[in-house]
C-alpha positions as CSV (number, residue, x, y, z in Angstrom):
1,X,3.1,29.3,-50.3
2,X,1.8,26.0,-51.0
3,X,5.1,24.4,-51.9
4,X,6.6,25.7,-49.1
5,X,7.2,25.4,-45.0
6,X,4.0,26.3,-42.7
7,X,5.3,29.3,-40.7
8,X,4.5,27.7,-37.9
9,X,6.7,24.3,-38.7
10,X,10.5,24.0,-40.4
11,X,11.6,21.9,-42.8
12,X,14.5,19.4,-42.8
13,X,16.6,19.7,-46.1
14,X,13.5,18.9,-48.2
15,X,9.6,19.7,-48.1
16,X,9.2,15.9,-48.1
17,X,9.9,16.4,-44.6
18,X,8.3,18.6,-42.2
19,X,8.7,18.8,-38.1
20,X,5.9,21.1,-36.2
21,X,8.0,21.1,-32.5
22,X,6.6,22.5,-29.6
23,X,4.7,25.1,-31.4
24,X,1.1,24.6,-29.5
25,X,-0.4,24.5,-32.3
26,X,-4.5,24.6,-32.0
27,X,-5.0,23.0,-34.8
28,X,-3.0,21.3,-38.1
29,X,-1.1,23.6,-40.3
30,X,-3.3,24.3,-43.1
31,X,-0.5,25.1,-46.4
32,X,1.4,21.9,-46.2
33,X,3.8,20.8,-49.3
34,X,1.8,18.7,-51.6
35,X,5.4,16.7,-51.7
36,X,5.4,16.1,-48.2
37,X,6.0,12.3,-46.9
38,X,6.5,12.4,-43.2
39,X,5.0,14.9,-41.0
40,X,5.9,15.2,-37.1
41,X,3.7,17.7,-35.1
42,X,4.3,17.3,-31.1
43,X,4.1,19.3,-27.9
44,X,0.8,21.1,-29.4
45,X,-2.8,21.0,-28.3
46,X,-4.5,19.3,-31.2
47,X,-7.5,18.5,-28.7
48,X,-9.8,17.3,-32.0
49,X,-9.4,15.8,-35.1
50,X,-11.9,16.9,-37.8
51,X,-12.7,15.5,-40.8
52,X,-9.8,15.9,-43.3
53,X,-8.0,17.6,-40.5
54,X,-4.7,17.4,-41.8
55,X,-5.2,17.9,-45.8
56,X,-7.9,20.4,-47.0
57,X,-6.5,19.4,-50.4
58,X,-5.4,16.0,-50.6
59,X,-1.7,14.7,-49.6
60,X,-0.9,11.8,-52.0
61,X,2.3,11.4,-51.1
62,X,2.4,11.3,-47.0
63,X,3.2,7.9,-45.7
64,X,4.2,8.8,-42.4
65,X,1.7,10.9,-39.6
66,X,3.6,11.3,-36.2
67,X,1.3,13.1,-33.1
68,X,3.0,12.5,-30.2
69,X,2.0,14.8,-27.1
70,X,-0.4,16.7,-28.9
71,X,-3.3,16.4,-26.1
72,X,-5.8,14.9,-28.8
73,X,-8.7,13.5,-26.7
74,X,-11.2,13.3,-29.5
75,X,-10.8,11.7,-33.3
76,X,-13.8,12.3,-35.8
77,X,-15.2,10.4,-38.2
78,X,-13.1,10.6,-41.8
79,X,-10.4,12.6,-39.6
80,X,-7.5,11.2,-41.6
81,X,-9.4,12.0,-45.3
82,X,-7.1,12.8,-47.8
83,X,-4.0,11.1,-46.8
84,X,-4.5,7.8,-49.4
85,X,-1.1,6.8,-49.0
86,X,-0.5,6.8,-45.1
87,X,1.2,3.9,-44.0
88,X,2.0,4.6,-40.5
89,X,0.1,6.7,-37.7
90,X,1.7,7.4,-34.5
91,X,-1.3,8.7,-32.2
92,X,0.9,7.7,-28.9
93,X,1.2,9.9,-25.6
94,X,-2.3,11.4,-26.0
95,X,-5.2,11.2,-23.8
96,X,-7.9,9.7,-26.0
97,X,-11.2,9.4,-25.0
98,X,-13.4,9.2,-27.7
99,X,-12.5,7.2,-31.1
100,X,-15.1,7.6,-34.2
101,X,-16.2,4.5,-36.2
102,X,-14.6,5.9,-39.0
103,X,-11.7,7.9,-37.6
104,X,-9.2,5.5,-40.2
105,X,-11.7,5.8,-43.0
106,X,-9.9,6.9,-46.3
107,X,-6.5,5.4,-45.6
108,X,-6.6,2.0,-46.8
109,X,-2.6,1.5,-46.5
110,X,-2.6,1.9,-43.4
111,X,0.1,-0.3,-41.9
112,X,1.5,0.4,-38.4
113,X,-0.9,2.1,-35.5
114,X,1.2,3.1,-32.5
115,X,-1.0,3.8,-29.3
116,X,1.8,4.2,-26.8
117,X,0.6,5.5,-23.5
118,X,-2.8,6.2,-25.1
119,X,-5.1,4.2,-23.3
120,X,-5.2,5.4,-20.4
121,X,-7.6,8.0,-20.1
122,X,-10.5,5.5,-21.0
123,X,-11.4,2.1,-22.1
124,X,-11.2,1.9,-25.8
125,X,-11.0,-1.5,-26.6
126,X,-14.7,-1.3,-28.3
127,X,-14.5,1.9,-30.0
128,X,-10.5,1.2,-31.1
129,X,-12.1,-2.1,-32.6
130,X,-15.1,-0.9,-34.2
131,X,-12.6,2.0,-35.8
132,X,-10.1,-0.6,-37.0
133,X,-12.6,-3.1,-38.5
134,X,-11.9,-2.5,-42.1
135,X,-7.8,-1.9,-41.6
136,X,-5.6,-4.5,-42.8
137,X,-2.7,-3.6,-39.8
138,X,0.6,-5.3,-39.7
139,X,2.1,-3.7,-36.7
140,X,0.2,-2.5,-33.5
141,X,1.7,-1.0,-30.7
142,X,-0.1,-0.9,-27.2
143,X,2.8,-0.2,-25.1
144,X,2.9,1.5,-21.8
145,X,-1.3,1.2,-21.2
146,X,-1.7,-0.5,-18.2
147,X,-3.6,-3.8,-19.8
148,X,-4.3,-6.4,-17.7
149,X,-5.1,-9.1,-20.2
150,X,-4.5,-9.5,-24.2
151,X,-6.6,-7.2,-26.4
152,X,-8.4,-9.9,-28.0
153,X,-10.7,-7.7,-30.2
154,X,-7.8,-5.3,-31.5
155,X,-6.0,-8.2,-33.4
156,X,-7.1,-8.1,-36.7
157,X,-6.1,-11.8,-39.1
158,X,-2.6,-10.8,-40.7
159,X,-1.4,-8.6,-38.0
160,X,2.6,-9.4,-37.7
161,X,4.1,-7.6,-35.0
162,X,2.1,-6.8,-31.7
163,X,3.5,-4.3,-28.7
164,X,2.8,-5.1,-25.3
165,X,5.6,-3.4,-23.0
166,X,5.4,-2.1,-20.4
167,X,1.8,-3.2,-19.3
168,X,0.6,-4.9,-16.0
169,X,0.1,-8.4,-18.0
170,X,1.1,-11.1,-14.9
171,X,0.5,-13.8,-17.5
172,X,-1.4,-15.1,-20.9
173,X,-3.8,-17.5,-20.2
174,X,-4.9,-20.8,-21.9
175,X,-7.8,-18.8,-23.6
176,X,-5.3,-16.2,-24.8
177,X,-2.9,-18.4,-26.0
178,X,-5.7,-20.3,-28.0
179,X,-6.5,-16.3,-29.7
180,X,-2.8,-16.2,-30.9
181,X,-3.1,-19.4,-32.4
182,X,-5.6,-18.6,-34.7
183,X,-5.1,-19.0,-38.2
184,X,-4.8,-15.5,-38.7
185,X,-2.3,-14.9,-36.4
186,X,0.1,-18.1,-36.4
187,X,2.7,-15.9,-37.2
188,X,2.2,-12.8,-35.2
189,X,5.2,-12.0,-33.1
190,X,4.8,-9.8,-29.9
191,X,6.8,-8.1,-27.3
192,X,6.4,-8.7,-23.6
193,X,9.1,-6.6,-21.7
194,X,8.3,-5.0,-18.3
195,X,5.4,-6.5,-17.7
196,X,5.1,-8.0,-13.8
197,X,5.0,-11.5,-14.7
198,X,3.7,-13.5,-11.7
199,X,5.6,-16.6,-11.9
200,X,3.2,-19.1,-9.9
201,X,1.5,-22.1,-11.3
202,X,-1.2,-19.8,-13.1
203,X,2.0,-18.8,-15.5
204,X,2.0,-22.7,-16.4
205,X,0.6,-22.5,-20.0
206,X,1.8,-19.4,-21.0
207,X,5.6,-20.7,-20.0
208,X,4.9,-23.9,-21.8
209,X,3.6,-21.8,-24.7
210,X,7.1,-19.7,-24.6
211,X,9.0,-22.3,-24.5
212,X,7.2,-24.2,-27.2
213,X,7.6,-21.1,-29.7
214,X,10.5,-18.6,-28.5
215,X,11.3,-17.1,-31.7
216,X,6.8,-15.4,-31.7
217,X,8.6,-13.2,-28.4
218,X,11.9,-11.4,-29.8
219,X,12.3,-10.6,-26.2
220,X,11.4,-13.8,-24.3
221,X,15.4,-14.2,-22.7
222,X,15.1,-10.7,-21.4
223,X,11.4,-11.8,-19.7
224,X,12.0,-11.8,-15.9
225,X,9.4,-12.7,-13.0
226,X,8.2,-10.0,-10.6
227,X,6.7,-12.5,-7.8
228,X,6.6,-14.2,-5.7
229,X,9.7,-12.8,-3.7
230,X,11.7,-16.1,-4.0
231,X,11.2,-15.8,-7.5
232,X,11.8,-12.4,-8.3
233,X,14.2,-11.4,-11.2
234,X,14.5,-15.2,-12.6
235,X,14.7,-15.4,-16.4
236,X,11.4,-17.5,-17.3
237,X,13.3,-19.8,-20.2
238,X,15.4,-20.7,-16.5
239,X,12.0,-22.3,-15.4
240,X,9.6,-25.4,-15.8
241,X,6.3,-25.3,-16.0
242,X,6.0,-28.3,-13.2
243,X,8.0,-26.3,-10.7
244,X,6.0,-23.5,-10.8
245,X,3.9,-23.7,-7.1
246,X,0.5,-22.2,-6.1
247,X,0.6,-19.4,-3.9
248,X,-2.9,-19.0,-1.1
249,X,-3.0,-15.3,-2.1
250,X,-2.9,-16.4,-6.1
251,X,-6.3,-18.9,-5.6
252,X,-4.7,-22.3,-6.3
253,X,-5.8,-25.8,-5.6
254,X,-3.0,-26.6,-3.1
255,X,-3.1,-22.6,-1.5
256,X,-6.8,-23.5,-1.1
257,X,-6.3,-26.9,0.7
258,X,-3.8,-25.3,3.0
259,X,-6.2,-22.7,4.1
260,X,-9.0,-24.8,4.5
261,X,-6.6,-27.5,6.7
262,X,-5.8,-24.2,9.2
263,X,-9.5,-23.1,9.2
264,X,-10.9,-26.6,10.5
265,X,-8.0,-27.0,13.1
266,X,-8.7,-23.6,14.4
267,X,-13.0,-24.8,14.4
268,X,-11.7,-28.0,15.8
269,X,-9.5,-26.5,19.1
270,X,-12.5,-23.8,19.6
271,X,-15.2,-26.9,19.4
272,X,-12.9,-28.5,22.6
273,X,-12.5,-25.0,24.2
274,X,-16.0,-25.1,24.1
275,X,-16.6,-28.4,25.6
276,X,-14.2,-28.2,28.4
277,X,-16.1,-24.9,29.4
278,X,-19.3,-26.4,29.8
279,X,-18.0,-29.5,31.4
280,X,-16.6,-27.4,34.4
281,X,-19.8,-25.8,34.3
282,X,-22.0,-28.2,34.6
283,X,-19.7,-30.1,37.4
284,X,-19.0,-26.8,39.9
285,X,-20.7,-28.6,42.5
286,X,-19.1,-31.3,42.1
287,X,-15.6,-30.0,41.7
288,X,-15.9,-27.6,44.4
289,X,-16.9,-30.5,46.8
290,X,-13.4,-32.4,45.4
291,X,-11.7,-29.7,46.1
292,X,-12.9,-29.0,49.5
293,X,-11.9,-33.0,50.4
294,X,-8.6,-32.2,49.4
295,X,-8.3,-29.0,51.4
296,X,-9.3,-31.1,54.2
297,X,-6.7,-34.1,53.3
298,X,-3.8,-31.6,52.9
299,X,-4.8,-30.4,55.9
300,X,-4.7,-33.3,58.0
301,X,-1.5,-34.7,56.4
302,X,0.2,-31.2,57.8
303,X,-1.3,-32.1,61.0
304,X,-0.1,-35.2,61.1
305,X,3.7,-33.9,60.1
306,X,3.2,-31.1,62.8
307,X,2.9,-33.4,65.6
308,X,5.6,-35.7,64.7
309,X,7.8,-32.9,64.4
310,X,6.8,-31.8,68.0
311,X,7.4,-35.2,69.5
312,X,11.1,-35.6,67.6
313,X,11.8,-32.1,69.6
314,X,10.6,-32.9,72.6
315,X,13.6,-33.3,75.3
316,X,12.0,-35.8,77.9
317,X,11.0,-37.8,74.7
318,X,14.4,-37.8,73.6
319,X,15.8,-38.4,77.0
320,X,12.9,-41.0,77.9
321,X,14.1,-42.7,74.9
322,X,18.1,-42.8,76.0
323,X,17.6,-44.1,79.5
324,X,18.5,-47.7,79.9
């Protein structure tokens, strides 16, 4: 009945609550409570979201849409149609590929987005952005997506509270830092844990920037470097920014000089291999002849010792020599 449990969900003690567990569900239950506020489908195989997929008569009491696991790849245009009062979406731990415009068309409140572990699959920056244009978000959560640099065009002015966990961020550069200072987000606050922060002199702005405004990263103490080896595991608030040295590998100015410095030496010692090849080339003759006159020297100066060495051991020398 429509004021009742799906058969395929259960309720906990009201219908303003309904869980759909683990049921593999092909597609949204269809009799939901018009009274419901928070509805939890997970472990099923969603795949698509259609238009008004999850009221074919309007919901105006929802708030709360959690779709964790659900193997959605695909969400339509006006997928979320009929939910006017949905504040929070949780679309995390699904492989999304393909994001309408207007998949968040029709639910203006809309509040907190959580993509956890949903961008990996495909780059959605541009669609996610193009979808989220007319939103007026004040939490986002990115966590666990393997970025490599701040999502610049998912930051909508006014957003508050920004999830970056668990990412492969090594640092925010100067550019980046200049995006979270724009007026619309002075007061965004985001959350940096477990990323593999590479504490090296390319971390310089961003660790000035952290220590400038500690209280924008709730987690900033907990913030720990992942390289270089030496500085592995150090709390960044334990660093300076003028301590921090360029690694070769990393492209600085001073791992660039040293590379260059052992390049010429080794051009330098090959340029004088070089040379003293084709000086005893060009001189054979003449070192050959040099070294035949001191064959011939060293030869005569062991004559010479030979035949002194004879006449010491002769014995009518020797007795020649005692005779007064």
């Amino acid at each position: 009945p429509p004021g009742g449990c799906p058969s395929a969900c259960y309720c906990v003690a009201t219908p303003e609550l309904v869980q759909c567990r683990y049921e593999r569900l092909e597609e949204p239950p269809k009799e939901l409570p018009v009274t419901v506020q928070n509805l939890s489908i997970s472990g099923s195989n969603l795949s698509i979201l259609h238009p008004a997929a999850f009221a074919p008569r309007p919901l105006p009491d929802l708030r709360l849409l959690r779709l964790r696991h659900d193997n959605i790849h695909t969400i339509e245009d006006m997928a979320l149609q009929g939910l006017p009062a949905l504040r929070t979406l949780d679309l995390s731990h699904n492989p999304l590929l393909w994001v309408a415009a207007g998949a968040f068309a029709g639910v203006p409140l809309l509040r907190t987005l959580q993509l956890n572990q949903a961008l990996l699959a495909a780059p959605l920056e541009d669609q996610l952005a193009l979808a989220m244009r007319n939103l007026s978000l004040r939490r986002l959560e990115l966590a666990g997506n393997g970025l490599r640099a701040l999502p610049a065009t998912l930051l909508p002015a006014g957003l508050e509270e920004l999830d970056l966990r668990n990412n492969s961020l090594q640092r925010l550069t100067a550019a980046e830092l200049q995006i979270l200072e724009a007026p619309g987000l002075r007061s965004l606050r985001l959350t940096l844990g477990a990323n593999p922060l590479s504490c090296d002199c390319a971390l310089r702005p961003f660790l000035a920037w952290l220590r400038a405004t500690t209280a924008r990263v709730p987690d900033a103490r907990s913030l720990r470097c992942a390289g270089p080896p030496p500085l592995r595991g150090t709390a960044l608030l334990r660093l300076r920014p003028e301590g921090l040295a360029c690694a070769a590998a990393e492209g600085g100015e001073p791992g660039r000089l040293e590379t260059a410095s052992y390049v010429f030496f080794g051009i330098v010692l090959a340029l004088i291999g070089i040379v003293f090849l084709m000086v005893l080339y060009l001189n054979r003759r003449g070192i050959k002849r040099w070294l035949h006159n001191l064959r011939e020297a060293c030869r005569d100066q062991m004559e010479g010792y030979h035949y002194r060495y004879e006449q010491d051991a002769d014995p009518r020398h020797t007795s020649a020599v005692g005779t007064p």
